[in-house]
C-alpha positions as CSV (number, residue, x, y, z in Angstrom):
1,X,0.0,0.0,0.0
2,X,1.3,3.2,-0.7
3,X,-0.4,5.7,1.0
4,X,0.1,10.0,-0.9
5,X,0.3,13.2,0.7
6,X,0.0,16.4,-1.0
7,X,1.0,19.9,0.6
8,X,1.8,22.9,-1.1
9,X,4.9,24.7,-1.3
10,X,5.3,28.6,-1.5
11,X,8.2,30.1,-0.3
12,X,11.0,30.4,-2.2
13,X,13.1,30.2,0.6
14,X,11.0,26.6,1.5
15,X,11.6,25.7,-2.1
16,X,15.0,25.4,-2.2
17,X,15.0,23.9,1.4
18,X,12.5,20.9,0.5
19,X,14.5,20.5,-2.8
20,X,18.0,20.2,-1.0
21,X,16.3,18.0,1.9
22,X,14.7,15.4,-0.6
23,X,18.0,15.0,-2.5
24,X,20.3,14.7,0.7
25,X,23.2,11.7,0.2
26,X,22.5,10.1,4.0
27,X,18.7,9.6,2.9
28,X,19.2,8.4,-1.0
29,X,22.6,6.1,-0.9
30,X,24.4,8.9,-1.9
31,X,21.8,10.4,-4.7
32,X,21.5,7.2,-6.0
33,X,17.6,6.9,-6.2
34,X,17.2,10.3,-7.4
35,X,15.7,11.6,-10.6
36,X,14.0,13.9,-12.4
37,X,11.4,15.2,-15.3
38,X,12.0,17.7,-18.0
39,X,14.4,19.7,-15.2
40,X,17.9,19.1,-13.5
41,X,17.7,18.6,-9.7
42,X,20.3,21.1,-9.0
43,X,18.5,23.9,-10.9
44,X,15.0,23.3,-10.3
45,X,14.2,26.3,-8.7
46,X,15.1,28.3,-11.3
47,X,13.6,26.2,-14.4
48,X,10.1,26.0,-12.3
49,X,10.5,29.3,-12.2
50,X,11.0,30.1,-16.0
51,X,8.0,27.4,-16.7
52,X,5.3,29.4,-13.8
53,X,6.2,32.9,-15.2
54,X,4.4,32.0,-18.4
55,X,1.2,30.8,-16.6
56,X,-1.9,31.8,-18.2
57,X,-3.5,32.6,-14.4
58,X,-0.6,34.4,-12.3
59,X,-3.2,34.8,-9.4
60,X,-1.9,32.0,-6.7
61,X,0.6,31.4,-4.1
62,X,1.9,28.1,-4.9
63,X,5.3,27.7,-6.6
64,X,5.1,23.9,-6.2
65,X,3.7,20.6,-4.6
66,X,5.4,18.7,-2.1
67,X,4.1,15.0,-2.5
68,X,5.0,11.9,-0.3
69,X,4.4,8.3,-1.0
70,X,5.2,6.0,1.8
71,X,4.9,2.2,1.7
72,X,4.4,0.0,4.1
73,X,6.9,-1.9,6.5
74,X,6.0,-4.6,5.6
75,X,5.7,-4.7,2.2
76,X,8.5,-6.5,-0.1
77,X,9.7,-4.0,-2.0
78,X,12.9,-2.4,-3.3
79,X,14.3,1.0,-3.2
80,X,14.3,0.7,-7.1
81,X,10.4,-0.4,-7.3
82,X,9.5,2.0,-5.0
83,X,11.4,5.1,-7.3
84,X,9.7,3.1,-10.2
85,X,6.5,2.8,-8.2
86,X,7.0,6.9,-8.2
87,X,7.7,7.7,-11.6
88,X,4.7,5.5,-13.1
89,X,2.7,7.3,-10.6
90,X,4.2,10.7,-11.6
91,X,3.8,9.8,-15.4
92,X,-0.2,8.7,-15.1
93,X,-1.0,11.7,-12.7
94,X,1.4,14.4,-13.8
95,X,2.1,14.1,-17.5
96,X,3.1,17.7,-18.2
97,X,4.7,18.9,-15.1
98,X,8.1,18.8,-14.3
99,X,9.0,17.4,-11.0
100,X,12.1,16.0,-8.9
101,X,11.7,12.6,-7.3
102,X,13.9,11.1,-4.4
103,X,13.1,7.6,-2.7
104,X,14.4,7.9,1.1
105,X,15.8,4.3,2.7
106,X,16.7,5.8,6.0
107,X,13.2,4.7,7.8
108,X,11.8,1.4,8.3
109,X,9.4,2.2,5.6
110,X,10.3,3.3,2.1
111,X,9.1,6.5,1.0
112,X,9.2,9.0,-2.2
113,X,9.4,12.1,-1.7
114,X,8.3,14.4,-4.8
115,X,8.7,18.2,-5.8
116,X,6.5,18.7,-8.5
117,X,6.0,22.4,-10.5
118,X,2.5,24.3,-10.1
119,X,2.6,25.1,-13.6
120,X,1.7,22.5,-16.5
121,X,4.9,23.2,-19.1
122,X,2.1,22.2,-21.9
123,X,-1.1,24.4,-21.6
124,X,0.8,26.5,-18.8
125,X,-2.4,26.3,-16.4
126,X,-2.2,26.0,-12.5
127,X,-2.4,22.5,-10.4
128,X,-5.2,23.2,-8.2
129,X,-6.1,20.5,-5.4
130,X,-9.0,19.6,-3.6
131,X,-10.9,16.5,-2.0
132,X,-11.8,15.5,-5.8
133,X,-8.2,15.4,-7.3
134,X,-6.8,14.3,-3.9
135,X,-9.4,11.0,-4.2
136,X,-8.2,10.6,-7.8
137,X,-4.5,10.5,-7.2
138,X,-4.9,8.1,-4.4
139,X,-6.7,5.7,-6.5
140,X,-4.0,5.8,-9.1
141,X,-1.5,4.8,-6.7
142,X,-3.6,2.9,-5.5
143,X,-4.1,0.9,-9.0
144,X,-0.2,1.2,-9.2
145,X,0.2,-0.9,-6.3
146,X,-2.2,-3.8,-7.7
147,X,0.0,-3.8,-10.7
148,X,2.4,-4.6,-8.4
149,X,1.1,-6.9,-6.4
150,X,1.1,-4.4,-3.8
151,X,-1.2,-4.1,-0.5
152,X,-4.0,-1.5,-1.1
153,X,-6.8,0.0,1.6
154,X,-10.1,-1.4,0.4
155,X,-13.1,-0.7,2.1
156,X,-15.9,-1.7,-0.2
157,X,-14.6,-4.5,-2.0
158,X,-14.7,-3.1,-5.3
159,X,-10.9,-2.1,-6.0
160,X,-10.4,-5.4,-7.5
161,X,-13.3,-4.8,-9.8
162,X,-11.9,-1.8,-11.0
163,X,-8.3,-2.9,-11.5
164,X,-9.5,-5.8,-13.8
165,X,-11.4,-3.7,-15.6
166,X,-8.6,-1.1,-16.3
167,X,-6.3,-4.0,-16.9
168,X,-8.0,-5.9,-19.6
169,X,-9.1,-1.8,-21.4
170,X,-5.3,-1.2,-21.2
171,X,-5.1,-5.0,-22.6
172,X,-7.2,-3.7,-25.9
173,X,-5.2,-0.3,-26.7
174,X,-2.1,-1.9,-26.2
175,X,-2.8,-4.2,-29.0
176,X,-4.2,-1.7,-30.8
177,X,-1.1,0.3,-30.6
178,X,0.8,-2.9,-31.5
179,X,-1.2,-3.0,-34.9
180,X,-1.5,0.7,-35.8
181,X,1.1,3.2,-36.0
182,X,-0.9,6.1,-36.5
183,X,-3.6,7.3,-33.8
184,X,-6.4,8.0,-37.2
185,X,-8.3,5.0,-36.5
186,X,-9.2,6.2,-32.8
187,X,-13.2,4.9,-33.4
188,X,-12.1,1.7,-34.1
189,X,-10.6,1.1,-30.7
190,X,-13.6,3.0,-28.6
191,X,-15.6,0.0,-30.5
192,X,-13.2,-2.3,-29.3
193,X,-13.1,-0.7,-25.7
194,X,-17.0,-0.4,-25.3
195,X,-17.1,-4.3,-26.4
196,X,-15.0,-5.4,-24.2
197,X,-15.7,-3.2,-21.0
198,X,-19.1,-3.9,-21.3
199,X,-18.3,-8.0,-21.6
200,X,-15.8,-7.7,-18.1
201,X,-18.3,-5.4,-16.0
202,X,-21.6,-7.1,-16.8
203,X,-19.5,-10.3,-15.2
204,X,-17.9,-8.2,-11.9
205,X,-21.0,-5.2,-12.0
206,X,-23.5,-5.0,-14.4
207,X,-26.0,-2.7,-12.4
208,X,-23.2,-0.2,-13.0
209,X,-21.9,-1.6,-16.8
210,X,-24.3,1.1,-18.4
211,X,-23.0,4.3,-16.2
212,X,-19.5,2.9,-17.4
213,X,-20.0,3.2,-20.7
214,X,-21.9,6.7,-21.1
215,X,-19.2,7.9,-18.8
216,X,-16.5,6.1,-21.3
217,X,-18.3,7.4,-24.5
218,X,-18.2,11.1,-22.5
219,X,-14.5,10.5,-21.1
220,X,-13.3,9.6,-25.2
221,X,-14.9,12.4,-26.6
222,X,-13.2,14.9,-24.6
223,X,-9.8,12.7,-24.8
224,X,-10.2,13.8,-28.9
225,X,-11.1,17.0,-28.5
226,X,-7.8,17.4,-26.3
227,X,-6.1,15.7,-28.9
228,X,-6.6,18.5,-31.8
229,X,-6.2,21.1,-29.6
230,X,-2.8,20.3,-28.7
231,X,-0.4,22.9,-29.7
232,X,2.1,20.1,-31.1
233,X,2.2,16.6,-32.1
234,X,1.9,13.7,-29.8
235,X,3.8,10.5,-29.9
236,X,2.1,7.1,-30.1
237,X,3.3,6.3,-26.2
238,X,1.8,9.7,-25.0
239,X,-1.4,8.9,-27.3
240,X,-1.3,5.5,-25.4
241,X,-0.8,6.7,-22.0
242,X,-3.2,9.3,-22.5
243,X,-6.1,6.7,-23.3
244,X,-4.8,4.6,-20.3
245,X,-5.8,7.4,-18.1
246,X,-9.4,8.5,-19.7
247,X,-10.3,4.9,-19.9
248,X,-9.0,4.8,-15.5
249,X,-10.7,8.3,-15.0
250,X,-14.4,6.9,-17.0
251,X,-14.2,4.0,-15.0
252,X,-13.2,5.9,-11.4
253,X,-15.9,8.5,-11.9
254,X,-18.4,5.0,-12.1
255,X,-17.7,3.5,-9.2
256,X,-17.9,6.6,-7.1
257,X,-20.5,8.2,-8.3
258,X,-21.6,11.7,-8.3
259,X,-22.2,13.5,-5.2
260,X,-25.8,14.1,-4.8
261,X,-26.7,18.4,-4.1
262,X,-28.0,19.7,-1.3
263,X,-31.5,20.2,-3.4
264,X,-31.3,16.4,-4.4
265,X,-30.6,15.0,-1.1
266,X,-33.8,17.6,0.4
267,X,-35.9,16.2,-1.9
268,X,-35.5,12.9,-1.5
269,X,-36.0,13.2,2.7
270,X,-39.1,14.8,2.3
271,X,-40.4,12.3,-0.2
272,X,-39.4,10.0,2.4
273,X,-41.3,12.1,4.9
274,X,-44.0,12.8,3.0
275,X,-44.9,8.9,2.8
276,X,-44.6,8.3,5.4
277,X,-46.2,11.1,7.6
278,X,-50.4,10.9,8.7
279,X,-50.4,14.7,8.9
280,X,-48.2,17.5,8.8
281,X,-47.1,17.6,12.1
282,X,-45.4,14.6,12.2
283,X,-44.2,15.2,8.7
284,X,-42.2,18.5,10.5
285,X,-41.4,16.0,13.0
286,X,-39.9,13.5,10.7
287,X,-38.2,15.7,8.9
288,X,-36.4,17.2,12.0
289,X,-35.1,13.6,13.0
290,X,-33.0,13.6,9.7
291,X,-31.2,16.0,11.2
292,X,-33.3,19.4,9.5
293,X,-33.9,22.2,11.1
294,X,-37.3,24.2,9.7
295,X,-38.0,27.4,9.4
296,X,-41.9,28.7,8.4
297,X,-42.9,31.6,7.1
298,X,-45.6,33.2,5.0
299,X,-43.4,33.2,2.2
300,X,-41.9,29.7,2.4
301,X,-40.9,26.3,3.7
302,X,-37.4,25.8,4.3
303,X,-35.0,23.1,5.6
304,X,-31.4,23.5,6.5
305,X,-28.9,20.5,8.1
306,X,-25.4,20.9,9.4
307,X,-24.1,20.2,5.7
308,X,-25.9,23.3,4.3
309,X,-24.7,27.2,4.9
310,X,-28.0,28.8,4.4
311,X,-32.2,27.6,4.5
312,X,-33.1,25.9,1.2
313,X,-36.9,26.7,0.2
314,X,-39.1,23.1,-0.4
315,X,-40.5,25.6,-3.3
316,X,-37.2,25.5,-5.4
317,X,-37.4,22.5,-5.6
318,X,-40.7,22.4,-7.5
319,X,-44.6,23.4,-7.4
320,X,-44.7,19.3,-6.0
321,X,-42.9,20.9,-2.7
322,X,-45.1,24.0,-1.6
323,X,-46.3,23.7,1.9
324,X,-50.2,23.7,0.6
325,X,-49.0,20.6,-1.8
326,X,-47.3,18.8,0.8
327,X,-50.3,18.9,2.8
328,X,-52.3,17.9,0.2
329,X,-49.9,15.3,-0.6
330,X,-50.2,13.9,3.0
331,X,-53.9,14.2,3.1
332,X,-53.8,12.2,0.0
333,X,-51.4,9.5,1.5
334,X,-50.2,9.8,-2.6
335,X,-46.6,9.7,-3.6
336,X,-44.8,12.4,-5.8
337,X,-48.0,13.4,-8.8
338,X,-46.9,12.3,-12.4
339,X,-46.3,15.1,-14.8
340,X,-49.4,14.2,-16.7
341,X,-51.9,14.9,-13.2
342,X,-49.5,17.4,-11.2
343,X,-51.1,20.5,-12.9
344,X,-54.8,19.5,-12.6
345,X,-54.1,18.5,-8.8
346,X,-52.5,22.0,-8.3
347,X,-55.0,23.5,-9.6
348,X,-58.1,21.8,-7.7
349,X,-56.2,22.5,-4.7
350,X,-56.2,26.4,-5.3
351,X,-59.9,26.5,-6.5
352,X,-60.1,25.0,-2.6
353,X,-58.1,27.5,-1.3
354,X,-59.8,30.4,-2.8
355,X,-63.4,28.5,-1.9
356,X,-62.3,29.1,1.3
């Protein structure tokens, strides 16, 4: 298991410090597991430097990541896997960006420690990082480590899942690659792909094999339009190594999902409510034991938990979630109206009102 840190660097004076402490003799036999990308250790600072000066955003304090990748005790591995182990990791998450890398053997537990630039030599745009791209940099070490028969944190069983079905995509575009020279032909291979993703996952997951292949068929598209935007040509191993990681990111972004809003998750719970409540007092009640707080006004109903920073109005969510619907709703002991009814009930339930 190899477990990543990210923290960000901007000091100049930290800088130089982080990259003179990564590349210290006593810690790397001597320099010999160092190495770097499109840099030279000893002037780093300055060719970062010339790289960030030409971003297209010069708003931002970082002048580079620090990133640690420490493996466990007790796992059998060299220092010369575990600077391999780095590299690959550094090449599938980091393709543009220079960076130093220096794998430390002075602990009981082998660990890289990385410098890598803020600014993307290619395109010249900022790394930004947040819970999203820190989840997806795990998981790529994380795959890494399968590769190599690593030890990996698994909490819901379906890491394996996913590794197989990266391993047999990266199966089909390495014979592709094998049999084409020329990256023209790029429909042919999504065919291939779709075929054989959709073969593997309805076998380990097929509730999920049709979300894999939208988000595949998505993930490709924008993989091409990246290609003829590029500012010069590709190689057939970047072409290849780009794939490998759209195919890992359509596949990731299956598995976990997409984050439900706070509007999504508010209207779920008071559908919930809502069906199961005999009147509107205990539907307020109900609503409160998921953790809501309710505010009622003249002008709306609204709901805020400890997730939200402000009230959410029922109302925004649609005409379904007024508090003279949800009482009819109740009364009814109906579930959410179909389209085809919801405007006729509406509007019987005004013609009430104004009866009154």
């Amino acid at each position: 298991m190899a477990y990543i840190k990210l923290s960000p660097i901007q000091s100049t004076e930290y800088f130089r410090e982080a990259v003179r402490y990564i590349q210290r003799a006593d810690k790397t036999n001597s320099g010999l597991f160092v190495d770097s990308y499109e840099c030279i250790p000893l002037a780093a600072v300055g060719q970062f430097a010339y790289v960030r000066n030409k971003a297209v955003m010069k708003k931002g304090c970082n002048l580079a990541w620090h990133i640690k990748q420490s493996f466990l005790p007790s796992e059998n591995i060299t220092p010369e896997q575990a600077l391999e182990i780095g590299k690959e990791f550094m090449r599938r998450a980091f393709p543009n960006f220079q960076y130093i890398i220096a794998t430390h053997t002075d602990r009981p537990h082998l660990h890289n420690h990385i410098i890598l630039n803020s600014v993307d030599f290619e395109t010249f745009h900022k790394l930004h990082s947040n819970r999203k791209s820190y989840a997806r940099l795990q998981a790529i070490s994380d795959d890494i480590c399968l590769k190599h028969n690593l030890s990996v944190i698994n909490t819901d069983g379906s890491l394996q899942n996913r590794h197989k079905l990266r391993a047999e995509a990266n199966e089909v575009i390495s014979n592709f690659f094998e049999k084409n020279t020329a990256s023209d032909n790029l429909e042919t291979l999504k065919t291939e792909l779709s075929e054989k993703i959709k073969r593997s996952a309805n076998q380990t997951n097929p509730d999920l094999t049709d979300v894999i292949l939208k988000n595949l068929e998505s993930s490709f598209e924008k993989f091409q339009n990246r290609e003829q935007k590029r500012r010069k040509p590709q190689t057939i191993t970047d072409i290849k190594n780009n794939l490998e990681e759209t195919v890992f990111t359509a596949i990731e972004k299956s598995f976990n999902g997409r984050k439900k809003s706070h509007k999504e998750r508010l209207k779920e719970n008071l559908n919930k409510a809502i069906e199961a409540a005999s009147d509107f007092g205990e539907f307020i009640s109900l609503m409160q034991e998921q953790g809501y707080v309710v505010k009622m006004s003249n002008k709306a109903l609204s709901f805020k938990d400890d997730s939200m920073n402000m009230f959410l109005r029922a109302s925004s969510i649609s005409a379904d979630y007024t508090e003279m619907m949800i009482k009819y709703r109740i009364k009814s002991n109906s579930n959410t109206p179909n389209r085809e009814t919801q405007t006729s009930k509406t509007r019987t339930v005004y013609d009430n009102k104004i009866i009154m």
